[in-house]
C-alpha positions as CSV (number, residue, x, y, z in Angstrom):
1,X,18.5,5.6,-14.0
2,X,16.7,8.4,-12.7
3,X,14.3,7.3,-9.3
4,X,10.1,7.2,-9.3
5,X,8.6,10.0,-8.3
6,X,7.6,10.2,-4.4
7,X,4.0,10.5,-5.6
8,X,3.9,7.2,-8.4
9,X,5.9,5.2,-6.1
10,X,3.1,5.8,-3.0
11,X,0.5,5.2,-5.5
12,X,2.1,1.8,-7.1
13,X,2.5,1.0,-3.2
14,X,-1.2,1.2,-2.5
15,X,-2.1,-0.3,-5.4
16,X,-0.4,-3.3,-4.8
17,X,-1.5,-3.4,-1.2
18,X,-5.3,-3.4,-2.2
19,X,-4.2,-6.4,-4.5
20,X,-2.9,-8.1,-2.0
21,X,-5.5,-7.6,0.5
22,X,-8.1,-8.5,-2.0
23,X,-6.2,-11.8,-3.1
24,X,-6.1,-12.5,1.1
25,X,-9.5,-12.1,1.0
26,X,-10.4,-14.1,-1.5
27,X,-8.3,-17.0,-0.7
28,X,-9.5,-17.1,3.2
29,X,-13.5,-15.9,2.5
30,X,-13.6,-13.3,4.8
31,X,-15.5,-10.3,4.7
32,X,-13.5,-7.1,3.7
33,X,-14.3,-3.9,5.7
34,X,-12.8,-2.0,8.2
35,X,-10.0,-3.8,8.4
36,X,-8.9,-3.4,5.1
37,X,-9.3,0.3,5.0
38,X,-7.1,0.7,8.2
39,X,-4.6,-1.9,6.6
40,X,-4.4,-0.1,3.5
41,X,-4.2,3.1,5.5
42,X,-1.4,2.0,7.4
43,X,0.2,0.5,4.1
44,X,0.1,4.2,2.5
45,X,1.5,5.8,5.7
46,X,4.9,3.1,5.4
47,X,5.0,3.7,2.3
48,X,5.9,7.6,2.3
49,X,7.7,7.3,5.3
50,X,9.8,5.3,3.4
51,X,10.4,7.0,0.3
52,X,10.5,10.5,2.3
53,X,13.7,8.6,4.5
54,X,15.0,7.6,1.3
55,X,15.1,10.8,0.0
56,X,16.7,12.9,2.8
């Protein structure tokens, strides 16, 4: 089985970490903002360093 691309595997990542901060948000009523762009920010950068150790 041949692996995901780098690029569709970081964007499956951030997909599903904009999910899950939006279900996080929903469930505790808080305000989304700042904090969620830095999360999901943060999210993006693990993400490719992970795939990019992976790969080498």
């Amino acid at each position: 089985m041949t692996p995901l691309p780098n690029s569709l595997s970081i964007a499956l990542w951030v997909v599903g970490s904009c999910w899950a901060l939006a279900a996080i948000a929903r469930l505790t009523d808080s305000e989304t903002g700042v904090v969620s762009l830095v999360a999901i920010g943060a999210l993006t950068g693990l993400a490719e360093w992970l795939v990019r150790r992976q790969r080498h």
